[in-house]
C-alpha positions as CSV (number, residue, x, y, z in Angstrom):
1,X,-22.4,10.3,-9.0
2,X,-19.7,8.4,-11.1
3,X,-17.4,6.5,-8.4
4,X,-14.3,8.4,-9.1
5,X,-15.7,11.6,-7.8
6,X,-15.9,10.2,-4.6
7,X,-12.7,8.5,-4.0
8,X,-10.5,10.5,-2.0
9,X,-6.9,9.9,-0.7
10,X,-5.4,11.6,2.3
11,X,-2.5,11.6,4.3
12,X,1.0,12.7,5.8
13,X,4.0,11.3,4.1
14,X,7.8,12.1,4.4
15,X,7.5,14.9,1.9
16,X,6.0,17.3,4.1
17,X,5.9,15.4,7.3
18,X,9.1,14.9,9.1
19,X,9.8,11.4,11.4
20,X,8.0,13.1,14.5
21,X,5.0,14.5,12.7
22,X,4.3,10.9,11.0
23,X,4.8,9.3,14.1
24,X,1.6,11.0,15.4
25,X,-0.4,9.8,12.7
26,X,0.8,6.4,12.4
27,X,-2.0,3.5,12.9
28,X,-1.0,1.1,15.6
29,X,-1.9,-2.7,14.5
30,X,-4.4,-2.5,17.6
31,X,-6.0,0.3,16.3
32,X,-6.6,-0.7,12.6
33,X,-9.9,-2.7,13.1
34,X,-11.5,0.0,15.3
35,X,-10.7,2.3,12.6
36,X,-12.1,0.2,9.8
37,X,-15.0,0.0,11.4
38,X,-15.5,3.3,12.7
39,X,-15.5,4.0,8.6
40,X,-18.4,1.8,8.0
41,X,-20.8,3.3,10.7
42,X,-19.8,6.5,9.5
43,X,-20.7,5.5,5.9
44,X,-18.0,5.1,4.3
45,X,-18.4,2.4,1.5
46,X,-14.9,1.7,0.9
47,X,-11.8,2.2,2.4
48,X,-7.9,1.0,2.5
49,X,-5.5,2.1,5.2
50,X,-1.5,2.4,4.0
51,X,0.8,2.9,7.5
52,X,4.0,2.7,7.2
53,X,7.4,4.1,8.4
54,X,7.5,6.5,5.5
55,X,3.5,7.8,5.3
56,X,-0.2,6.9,6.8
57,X,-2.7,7.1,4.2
58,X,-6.2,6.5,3.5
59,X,-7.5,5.6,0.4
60,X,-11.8,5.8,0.2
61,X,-14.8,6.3,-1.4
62,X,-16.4,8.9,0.8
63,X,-18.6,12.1,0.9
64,X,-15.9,14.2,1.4
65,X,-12.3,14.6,2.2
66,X,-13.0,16.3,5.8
67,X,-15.0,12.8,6.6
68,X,-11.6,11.3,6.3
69,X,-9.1,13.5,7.7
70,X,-11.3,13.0,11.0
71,X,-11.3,9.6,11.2
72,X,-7.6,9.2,11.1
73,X,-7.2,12.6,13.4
74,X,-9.6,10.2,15.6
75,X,-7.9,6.9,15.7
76,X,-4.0,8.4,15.7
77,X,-2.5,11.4,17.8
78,X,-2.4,13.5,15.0
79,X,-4.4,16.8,15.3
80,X,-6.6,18.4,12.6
81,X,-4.1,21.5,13.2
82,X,-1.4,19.1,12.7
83,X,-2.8,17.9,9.3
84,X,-3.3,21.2,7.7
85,X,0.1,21.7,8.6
86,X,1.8,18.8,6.7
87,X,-1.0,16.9,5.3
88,X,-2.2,15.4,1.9
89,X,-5.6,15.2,0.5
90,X,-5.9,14.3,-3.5
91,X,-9.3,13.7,-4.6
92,X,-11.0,12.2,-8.1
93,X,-8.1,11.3,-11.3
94,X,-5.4,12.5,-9.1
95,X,-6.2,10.4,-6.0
96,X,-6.1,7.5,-8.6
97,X,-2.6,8.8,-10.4
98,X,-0.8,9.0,-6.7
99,X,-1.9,5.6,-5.7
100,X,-0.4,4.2,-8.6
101,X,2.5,6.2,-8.3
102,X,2.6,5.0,-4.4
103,X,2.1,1.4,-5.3
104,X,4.6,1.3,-8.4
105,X,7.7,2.7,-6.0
106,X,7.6,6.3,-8.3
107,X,6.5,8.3,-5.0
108,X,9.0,6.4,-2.3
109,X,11.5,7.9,-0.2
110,X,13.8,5.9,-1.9
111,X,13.1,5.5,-5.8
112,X,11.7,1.9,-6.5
113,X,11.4,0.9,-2.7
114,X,8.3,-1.8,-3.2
115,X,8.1,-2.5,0.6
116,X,5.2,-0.6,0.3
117,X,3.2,-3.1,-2.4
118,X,3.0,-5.8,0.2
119,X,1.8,-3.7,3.2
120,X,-0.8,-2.4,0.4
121,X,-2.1,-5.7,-0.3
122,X,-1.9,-6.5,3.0
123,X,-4.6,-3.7,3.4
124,X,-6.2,-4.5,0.4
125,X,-6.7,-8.2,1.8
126,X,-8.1,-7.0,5.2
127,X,-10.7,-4.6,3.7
128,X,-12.4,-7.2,1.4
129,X,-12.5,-9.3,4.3
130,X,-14.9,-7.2,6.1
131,X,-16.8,-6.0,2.9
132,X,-15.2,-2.5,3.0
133,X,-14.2,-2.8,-0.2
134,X,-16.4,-1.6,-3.4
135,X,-15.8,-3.6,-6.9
136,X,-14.7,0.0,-8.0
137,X,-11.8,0.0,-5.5
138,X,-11.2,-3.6,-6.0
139,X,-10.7,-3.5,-9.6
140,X,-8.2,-0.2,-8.9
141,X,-5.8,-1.8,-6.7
142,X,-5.6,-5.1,-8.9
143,X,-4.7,-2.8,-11.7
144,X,-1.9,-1.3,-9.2
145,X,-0.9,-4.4,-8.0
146,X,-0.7,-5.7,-11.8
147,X,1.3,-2.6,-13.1
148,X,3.5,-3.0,-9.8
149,X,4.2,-6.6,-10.9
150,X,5.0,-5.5,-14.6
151,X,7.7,-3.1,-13.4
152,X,9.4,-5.5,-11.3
153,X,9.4,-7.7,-14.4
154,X,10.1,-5.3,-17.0
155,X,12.1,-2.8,-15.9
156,X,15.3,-2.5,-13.3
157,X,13.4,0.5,-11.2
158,X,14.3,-1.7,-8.4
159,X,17.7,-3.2,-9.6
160,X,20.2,-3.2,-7.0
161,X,19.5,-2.9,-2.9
162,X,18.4,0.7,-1.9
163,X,16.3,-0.4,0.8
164,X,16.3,1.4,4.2
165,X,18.1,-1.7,5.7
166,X,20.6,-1.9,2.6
167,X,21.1,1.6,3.2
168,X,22.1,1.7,7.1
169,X,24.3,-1.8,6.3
170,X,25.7,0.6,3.6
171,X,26.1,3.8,6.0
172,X,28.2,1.4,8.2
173,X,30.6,-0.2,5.7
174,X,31.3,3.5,4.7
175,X,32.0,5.0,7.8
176,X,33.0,2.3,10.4
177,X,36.5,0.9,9.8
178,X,37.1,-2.7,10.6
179,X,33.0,-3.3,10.4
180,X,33.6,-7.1,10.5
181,X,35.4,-6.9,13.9
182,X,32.5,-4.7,15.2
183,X,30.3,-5.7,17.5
184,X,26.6,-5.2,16.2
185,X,23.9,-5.3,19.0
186,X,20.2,-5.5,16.5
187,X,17.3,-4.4,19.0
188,X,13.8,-5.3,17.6
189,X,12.8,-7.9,14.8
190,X,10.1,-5.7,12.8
191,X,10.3,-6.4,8.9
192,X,13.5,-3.4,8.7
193,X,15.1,-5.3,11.6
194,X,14.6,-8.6,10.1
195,X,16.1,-7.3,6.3
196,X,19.1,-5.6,8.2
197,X,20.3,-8.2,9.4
198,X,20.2,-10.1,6.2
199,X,21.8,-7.5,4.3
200,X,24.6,-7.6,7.2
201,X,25.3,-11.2,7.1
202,X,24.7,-10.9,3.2
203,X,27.1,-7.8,2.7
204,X,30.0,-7.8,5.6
205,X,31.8,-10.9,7.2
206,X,30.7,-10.0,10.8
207,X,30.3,-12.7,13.4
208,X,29.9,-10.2,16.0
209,X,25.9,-9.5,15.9
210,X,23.8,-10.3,18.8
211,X,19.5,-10.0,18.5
212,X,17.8,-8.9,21.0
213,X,13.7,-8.9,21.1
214,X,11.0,-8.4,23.8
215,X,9.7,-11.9,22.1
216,X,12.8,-13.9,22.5
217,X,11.4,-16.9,20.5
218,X,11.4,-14.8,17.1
219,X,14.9,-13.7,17.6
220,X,16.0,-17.2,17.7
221,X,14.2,-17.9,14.8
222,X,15.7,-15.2,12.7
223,X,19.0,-16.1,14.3
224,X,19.2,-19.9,13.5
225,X,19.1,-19.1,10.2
226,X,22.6,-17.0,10.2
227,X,23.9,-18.5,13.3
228,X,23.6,-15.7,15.8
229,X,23.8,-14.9,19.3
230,X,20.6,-14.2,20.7
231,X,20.2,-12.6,24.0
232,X,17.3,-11.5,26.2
233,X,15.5,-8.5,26.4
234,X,16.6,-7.7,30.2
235,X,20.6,-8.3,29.1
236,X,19.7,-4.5,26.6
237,X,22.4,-2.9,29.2
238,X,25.0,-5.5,29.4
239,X,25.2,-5.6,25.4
240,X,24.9,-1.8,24.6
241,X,27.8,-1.2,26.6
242,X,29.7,-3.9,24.6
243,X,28.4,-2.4,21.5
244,X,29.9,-0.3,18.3
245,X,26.7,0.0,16.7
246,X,23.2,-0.2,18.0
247,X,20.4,-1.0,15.5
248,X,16.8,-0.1,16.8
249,X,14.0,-1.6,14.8
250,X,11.2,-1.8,17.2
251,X,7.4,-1.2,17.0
252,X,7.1,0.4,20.1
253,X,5.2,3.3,20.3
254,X,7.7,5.4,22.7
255,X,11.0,5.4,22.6
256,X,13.3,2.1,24.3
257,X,16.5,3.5,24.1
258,X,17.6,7.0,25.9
259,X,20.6,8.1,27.6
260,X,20.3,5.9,31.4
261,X,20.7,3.0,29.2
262,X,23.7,3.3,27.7
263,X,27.0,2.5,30.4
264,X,29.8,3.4,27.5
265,X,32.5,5.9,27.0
266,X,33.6,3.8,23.6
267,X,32.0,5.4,20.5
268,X,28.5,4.1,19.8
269,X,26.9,4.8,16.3
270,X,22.7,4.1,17.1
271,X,20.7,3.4,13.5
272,X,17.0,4.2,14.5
273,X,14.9,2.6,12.1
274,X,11.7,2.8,13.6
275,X,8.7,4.4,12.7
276,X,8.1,6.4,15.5
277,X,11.2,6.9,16.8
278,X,12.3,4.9,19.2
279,X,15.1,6.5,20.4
280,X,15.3,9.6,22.8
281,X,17.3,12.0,21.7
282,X,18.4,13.1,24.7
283,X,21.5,10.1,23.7
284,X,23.5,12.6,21.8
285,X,24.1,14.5,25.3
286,X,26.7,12.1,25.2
287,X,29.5,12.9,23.4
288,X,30.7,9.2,22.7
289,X,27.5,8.8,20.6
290,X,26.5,9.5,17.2
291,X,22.2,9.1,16.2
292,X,21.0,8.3,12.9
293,X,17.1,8.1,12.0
294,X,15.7,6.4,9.0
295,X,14.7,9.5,7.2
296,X,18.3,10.5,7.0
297,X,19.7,7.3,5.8
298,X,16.8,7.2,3.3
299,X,18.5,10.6,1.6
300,X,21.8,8.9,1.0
301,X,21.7,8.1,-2.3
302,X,24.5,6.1,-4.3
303,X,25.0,5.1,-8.0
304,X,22.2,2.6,-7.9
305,X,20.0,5.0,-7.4
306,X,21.1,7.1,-10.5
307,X,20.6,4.0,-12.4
308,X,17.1,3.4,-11.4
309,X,16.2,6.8,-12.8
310,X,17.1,5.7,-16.0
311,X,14.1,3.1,-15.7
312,X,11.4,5.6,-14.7
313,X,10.3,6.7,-18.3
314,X,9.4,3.3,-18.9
315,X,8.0,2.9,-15.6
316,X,5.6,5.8,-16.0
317,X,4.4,4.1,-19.8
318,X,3.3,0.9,-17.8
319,X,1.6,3.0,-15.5
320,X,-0.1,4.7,-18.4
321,X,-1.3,1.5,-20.0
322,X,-2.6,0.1,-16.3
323,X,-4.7,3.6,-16.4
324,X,-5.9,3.0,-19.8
325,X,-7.2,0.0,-18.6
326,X,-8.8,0.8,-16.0
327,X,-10.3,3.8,-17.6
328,X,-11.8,1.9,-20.2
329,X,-13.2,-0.9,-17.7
330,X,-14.5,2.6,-16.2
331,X,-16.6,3.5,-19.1
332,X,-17.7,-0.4,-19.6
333,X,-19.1,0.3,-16.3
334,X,-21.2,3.3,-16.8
335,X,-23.3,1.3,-19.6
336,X,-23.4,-1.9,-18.0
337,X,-26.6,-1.5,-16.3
338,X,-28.5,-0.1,-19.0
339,X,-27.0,-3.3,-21.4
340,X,-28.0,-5.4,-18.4
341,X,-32.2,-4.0,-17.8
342,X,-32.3,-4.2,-21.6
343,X,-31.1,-7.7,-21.8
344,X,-33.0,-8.7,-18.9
345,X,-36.5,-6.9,-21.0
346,X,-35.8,-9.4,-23.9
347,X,-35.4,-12.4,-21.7
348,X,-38.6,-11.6,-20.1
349,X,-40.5,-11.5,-23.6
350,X,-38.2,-14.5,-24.7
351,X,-40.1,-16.3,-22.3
352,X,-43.5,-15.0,-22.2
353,X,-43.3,-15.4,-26.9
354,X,-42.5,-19.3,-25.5
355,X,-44.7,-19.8,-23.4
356,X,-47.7,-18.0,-26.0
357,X,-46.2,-20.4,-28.6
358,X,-46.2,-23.3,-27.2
359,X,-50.2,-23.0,-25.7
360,X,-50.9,-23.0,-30.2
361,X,-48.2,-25.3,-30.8
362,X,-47.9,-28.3,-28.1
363,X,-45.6,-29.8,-30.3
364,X,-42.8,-27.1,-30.4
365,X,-39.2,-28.1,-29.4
366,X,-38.7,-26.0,-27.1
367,X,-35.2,-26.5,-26.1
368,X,-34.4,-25.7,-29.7
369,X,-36.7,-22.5,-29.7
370,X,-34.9,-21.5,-25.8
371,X,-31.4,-22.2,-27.5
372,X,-32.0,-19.9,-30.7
373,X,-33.3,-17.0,-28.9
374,X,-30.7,-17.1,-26.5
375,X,-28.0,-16.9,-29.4
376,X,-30.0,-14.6,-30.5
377,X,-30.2,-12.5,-27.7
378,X,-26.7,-12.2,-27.0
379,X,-25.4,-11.7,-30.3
380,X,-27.6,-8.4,-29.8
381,X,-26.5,-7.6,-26.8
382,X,-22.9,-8.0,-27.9
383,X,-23.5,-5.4,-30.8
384,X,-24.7,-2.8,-28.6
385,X,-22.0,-3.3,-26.1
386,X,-19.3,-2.9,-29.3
387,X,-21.5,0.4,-30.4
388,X,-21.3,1.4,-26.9
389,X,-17.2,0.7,-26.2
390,X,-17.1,2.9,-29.8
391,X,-18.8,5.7,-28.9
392,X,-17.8,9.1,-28.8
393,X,-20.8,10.1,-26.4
394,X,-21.4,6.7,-24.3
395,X,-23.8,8.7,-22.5
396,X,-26.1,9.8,-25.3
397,X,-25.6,6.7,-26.8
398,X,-26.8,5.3,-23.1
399,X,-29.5,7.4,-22.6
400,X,-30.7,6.4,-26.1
401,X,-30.8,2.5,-25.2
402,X,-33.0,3.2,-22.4
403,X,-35.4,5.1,-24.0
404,X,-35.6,2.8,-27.4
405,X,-36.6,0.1,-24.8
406,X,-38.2,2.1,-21.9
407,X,-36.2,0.7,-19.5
408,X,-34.4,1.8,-16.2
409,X,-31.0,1.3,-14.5
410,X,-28.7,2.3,-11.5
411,X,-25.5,4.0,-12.0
């Protein structure tokens, strides 16, 4: 069975799923290798996991789709009921067409957000690792990794900062007066929290912002590169209560912030940007403060976003030529093991024609006689690959080669 009827790609993302319902399917770090592995005793020959805040997907060669949608039912708190509900399944040219799309920034919640790229090589990296990674899938996501590169490079799809973190430093500026002479308390140093607090010290003049993290030693990290307060994880009280605005970036898998918490009548904006959500809503019983999640700062889009639009034709042509590319290495494939058992057939009688000459001929170079059939032998080969490449009907022409030279090969 050619290899791109079996890959499959399923999932929730934020176009059907909303923060909740992603939350349940999201793949704790813990639970990733038990996962991969659980794949490969099921038979599963290859296999990338994609979890982030915005979707949990799983990209795989597999027997079916239902194989798939089980193990990530199994290793998440996601039901099957749940999936049916909100989830994804593409199989075959369109599995392949909405990875690139993912991987490119096309299918992000905001338009030419390439967060995801790194996670996905990430992945990428880990499955290879443990040989759950087929030279068919391998060869895919170079070619989505390649044609994510290109559009960085050739296009302004990601001009400007429309990140989640750019946009909650941008939701601030716009609806806090005096941000500079607010205080900021950041709680959780994840790869958003980290980026918004770059984008504050890159985009407002506030010396205000205090870090907080259950792992104190990353905070001051991240802080002596700013020159920021850093307090512990126990003083969370003491500084929401001195707080304007409470960013929550955690990884937790429950929520840290809830109503005992906060000791304020002052209003207090609170940005969630985790993935779950990491802050009980129960907060907005009272009435001093506002909640925010990430999924509706990531719908506030501005001019730069109108402007990356502009870039998506030719975003979608590099994506076309990446495809082509593959899809050609695709067909290589399908008569490289019939060029390979035919080439294989003329070494053989290269050898045993030698070997015969040489018992009448003692005298033979045969060096010079191994050299000149090898030339030989792959300027021959090389013709039928061209013939091959050219054909209209690869698989007659295929099925032709083997018969000609009686020989047999695996798919």
């Amino acid at each position: 069975m050619p290899a791109t009827d079996t890959f499959y790609c399923i999932g929730v993302s934020y176009k059907k799923a909303d923060a909740a319902l992603r939350g349940r399917f999201s793949i704790t770090t813990k639970a990733i290798p038990f996962l991969l592995e659980d794949a490969k005793n099921k038979g599963i020959s290859s296999l990338v996991l994609s979890s982030t805040c915005n979707r949990t997907e799983l990209y795989a060669q597999a027997p079916n789709h239902e194989m798939l949608v089980e193990l990530l039912c199994q290793h998440s708190e996601g039901t099957i009921e749940d999936f049916e509900k909100a989830g994804n399944t593409y199989e075959g040219a369109q599995a392949i067409s909405h990875l690139f799309r993912v991987g490119t920034g096309l299918d992000s919640q905001i338009l030419g957000d390439f967060e995801i790229i790194s996670q996905l090589k990430k992945s990428f990296k880990i499955s290879k690792k443990i040989n759950l990674l087929s030279p068919y899938m391998e060869r895919m996501f170079n070619a989505v990794l390649n044609a994510s590169k290109r559009i960085k490079t050739e296009t302004e799809l990601s001009s400007g900062a429309t990140s989640v973190s750019y946009v909650s430093v941008r939701y601030m500026l716009d609806t806090i007066a005096d941000l500079d002479n607010k205080k900021i308390v950041l709680f959780g140093l994840g790869k958003i929290g980290r980026n918004t607090c770059e984008n504050l010290v890159k985009h407002t003049k506030n010396t205000s912002i205090t870090l907080i993290n259950r792992t104190r030693e990353r905070a001051e990290q991240l802080a002596g590169k700013f020159d920021i307060e850093v307090k512990d994880y126990a003083e969370l009280p003491v500084e929401i209560r001195k707080a304007d605005v409470l960013v929550v970036a955690t990884g937790a898998e429950k929520p840290t912030i809830a109503k005992s918490l906060i000791h304020t009548d002052k209003p207090l904006l609170i940005l969630d940007l985790s993935m779950p959500k990491n802050v009980n809503p129960n907060v907005l019983e009272l009435p001093n403060v506002s909640l925010l999640h990430l999924d509706e700062l990531s719908k506030m889009s501005d001019k730069t976003l109108l402007e990356r639009k502009k870039h998506v034709p030719h975003a979608k042509e590099i994506i076309a030529q990446s495809l082509e590319e593959f899809n050609q290495w695709l067909e290589t494939r399908k008569f490289t093991p019939a060029l390979v058992a035919v080439k294989k057939l003329m070494e053989d009688i290269q050898l045993q024609e030698l070997e015969a000459h040489r018992k009448k001929n003692p005298s033979v170079d045969a060096d010079s006689a191994l050299a000149v059939s090898d030339r030989l032998i792959q300027k021959l080969t090389n013709r039928m690959a061209t013939h091959l490449r050219t054909s209209e009907n690869a698989g007659e022409s295929v099925k032709a080669l083997k018969t000609l030279f009686n020989v047999t090969a695996d798919e």
